[in-house]
C-alpha positions in Angstrom: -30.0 -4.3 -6.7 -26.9 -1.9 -6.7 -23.7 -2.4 -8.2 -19.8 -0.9 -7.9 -17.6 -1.3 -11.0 -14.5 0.4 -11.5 -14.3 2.3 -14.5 -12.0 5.6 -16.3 -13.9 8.8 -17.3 -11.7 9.7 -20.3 -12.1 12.1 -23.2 -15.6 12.5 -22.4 -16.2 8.5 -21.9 -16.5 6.5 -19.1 -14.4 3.4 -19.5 -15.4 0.4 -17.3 -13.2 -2.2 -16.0 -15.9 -5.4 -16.3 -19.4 -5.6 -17.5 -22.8 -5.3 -14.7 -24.0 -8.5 -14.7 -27.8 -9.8 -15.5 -28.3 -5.9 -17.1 -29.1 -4.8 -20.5 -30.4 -1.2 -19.2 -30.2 0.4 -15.8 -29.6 4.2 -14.3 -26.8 5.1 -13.0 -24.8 7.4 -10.5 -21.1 8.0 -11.3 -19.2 9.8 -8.5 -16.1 11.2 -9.2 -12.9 9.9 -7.1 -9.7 12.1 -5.9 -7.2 11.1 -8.4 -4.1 8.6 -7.2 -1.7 10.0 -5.4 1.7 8.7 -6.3 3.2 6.4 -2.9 6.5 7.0 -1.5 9.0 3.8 -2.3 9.7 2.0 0.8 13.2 2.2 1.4 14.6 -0.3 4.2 17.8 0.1 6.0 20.9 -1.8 4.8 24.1 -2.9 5.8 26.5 -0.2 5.1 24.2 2.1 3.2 25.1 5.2 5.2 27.9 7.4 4.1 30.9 8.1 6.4 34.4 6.7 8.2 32.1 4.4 10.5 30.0 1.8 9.0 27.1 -0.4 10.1 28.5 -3.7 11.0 26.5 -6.9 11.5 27.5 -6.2 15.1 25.5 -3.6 15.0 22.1 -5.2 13.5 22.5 -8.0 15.8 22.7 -5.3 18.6 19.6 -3.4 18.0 17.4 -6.8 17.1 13.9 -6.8 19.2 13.9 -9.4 21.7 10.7 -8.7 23.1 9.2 -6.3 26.3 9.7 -8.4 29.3 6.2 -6.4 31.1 4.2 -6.6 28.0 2.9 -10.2 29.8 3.3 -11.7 26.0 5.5 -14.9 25.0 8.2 -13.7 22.6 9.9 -17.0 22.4 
């Protein structure tokens, strides 16, 4: 039977995240991942977050909502 556990190869050790179960002794493979890339924040629009004489207004928001695509043959109510 195979089995996937996370682990950390450290300082020469490999670190696992939980004990195989039902094994005392066993081979094993270890494949080395591509290490985490850091993600990007998600930043969402606000009201008024842009610099400048003219401002977002709620207006505005209200103006560009999605009301649904009248040929897309779906119910958007």
């Amino acid at each position: 039977m195979l089995q996937s556990i996370e682990g950390v190869y450290k300082n020469g050790n490999i670190e696992l995240s939980e004990l195989p179960s039902d094994l005392s002794e066993s081979r094993v493979i270890v494949t080395f991942l591509e290490p985490k890339k850091p993600q990007d924040k998600r930043q969402i629009m606000q009201l008024g977050m842009f610099s400048g004489n003219k401002q977002s207004t709620e207006k505005d928001f209200k103006i560009s909502e999605f009301h649904g695509d009248a040929e897309d043959g779906l119910d958007w109510s």
